[in-house]
C-alpha positions in Angstrom: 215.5 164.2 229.3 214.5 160.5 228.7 217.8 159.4 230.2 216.4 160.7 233.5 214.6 157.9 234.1 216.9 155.2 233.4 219.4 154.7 236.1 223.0 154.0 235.6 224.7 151.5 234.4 222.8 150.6 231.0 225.7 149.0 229.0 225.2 147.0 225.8 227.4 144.1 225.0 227.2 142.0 222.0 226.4 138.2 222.9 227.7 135.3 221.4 226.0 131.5 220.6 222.7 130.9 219.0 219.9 128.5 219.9 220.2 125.1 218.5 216.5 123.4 217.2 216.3 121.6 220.3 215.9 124.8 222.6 213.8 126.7 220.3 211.2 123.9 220.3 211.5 123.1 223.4 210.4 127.7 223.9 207.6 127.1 221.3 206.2 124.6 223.5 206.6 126.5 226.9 204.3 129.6 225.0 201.9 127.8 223.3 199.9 127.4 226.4 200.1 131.5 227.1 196.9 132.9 225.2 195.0 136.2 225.2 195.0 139.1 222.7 197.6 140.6 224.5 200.2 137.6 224.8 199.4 137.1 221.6 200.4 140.6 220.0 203.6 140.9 222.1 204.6 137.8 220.6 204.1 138.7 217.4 205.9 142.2 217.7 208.7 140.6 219.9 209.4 137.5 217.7 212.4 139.2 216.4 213.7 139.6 219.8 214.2 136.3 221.2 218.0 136.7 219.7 219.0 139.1 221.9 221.7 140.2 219.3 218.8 141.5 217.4 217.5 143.2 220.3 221.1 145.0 221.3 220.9 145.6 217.1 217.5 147.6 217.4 218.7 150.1 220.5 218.4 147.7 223.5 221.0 147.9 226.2 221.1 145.9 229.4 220.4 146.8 232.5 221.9 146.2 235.7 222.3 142.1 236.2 219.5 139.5 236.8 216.3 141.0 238.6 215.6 138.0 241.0 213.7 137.9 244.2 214.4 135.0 247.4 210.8 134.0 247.5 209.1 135.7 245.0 210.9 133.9 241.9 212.7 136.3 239.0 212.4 138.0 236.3 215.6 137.9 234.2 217.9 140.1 232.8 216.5 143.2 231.6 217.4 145.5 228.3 216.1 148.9 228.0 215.6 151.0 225.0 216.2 154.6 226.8 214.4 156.1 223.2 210.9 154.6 224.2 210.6 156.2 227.9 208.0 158.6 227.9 204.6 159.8 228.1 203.0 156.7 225.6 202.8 153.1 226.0 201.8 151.2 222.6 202.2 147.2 222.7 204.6 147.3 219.5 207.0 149.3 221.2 207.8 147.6 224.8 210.4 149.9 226.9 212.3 146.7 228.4 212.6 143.4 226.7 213.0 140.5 229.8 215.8 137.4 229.3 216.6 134.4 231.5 219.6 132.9 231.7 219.7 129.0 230.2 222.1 126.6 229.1 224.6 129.5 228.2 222.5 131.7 226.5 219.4 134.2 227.1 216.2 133.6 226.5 213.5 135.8 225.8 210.7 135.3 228.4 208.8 138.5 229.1 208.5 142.4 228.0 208.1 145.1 230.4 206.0 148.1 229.4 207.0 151.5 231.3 205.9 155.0 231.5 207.6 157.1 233.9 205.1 158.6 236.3 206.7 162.5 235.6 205.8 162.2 232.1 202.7 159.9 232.2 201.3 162.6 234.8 202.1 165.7 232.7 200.4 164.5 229.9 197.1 162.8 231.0 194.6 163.5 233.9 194.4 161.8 237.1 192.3 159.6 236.7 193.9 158.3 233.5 196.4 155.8 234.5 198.5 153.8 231.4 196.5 150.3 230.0 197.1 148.1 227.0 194.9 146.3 225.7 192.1 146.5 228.4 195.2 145.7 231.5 196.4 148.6 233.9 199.8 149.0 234.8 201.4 148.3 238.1 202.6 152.1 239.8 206.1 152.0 241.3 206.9 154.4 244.0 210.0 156.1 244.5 212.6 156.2 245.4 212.7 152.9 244.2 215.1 149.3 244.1 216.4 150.7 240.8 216.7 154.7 242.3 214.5 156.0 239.7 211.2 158.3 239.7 208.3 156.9 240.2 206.6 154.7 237.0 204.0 153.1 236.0 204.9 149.4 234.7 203.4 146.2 233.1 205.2 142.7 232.6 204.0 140.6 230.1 204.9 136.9 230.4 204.4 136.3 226.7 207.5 133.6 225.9 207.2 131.8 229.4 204.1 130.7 231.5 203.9 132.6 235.1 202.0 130.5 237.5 201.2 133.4 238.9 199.7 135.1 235.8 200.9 136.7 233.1 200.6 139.9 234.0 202.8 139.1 237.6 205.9 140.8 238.1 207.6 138.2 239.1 207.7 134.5 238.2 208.8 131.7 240.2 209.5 129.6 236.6 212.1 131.8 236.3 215.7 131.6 238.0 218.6 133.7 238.3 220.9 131.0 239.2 222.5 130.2 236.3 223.4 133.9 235.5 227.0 135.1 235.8 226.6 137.9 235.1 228.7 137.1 231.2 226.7 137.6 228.2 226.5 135.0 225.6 
């Protein structure tokens, strides 16, 4: 049933190369700026994430290629755990973890919190729409860009600053460019 709401094409690959101490200062420094409880506790839960061999390890999978918009900026390359799509959204247990493509490898730069809008629905009264933490989610019609049901969604820009918040869908720190669609 949960596969439902995932669309096609969810492949996992292992990736190769690791970060040298250069790049992972150089990621400490571009988060420490990004505050609020919220930023804070998906860093915390995500830490072990920012390898994205430990995130393919733990049940993620990615999904599709690089999200990227002409004006609007990107957000990376997204991995889905299909396990965690349902009717609950709890902070240590984001649905999509969000990577951009740098010098050769991914880097982790945002989570995406979802709760299809079928399940969320059956589960919860109108007028209770998904939160965490205080923030509401974003709802996504459908049919929709990625041909599934409608869902109720929430980035958090918790490993990269958005100038345009960190709660934004999309962020024009972020490029695309660089991606080749290769892992690793």
């Amino acid at each position: 049933m949960q596969a439902k709401y995932l669309v096609l094409g969810i492949t996992a690959a292992a990736l190769l190369g690791g970060r040298s101490t250069d790049i992972v200062s150089a990621q400490h420094a571009s988060h420490q700026n990004i505050k609020g409880p919220l930023l804070e506790a998906v860093r915390e839960v995500t830490a072990r994430f920012r390898d994205v061999d430990d995130a393919i390890a733990a049940g993620y999978a990615q999904f599709q290629g690089c999200v990227s918009g002409a004006e609007k900026g990107a957000m990376g390359v997204h991995f889905a755990n299909g396990t965690l799509f349902d009717d609950r959204v709890d902070v240590e247990h984001p649905e999509v973890l969000v990577y951009e493509p740098r010098n050769g490898t991914l880097h982790l730069v945002a989570v995406e919190y979802i709760a299809p809008a079928p399940a969320w629905e059956a589960t919860h009264q109108d007028y209770d729409k998904p939160e965490l933490m205080g923030q509401l989610f974003h709802y996504a019609p459908g049919p929709n860009r990625y041909g599934a049901e409608p869902f109720y969604e929430l980035h958090v820009w918790a490993w990269k600053e958005n100038p345009h918040g960190p709660f934004a869908d999309w962020n024009p720190s972020v490029s695309c460019a660089p991606w080749s669609g290769a892992q690793g």
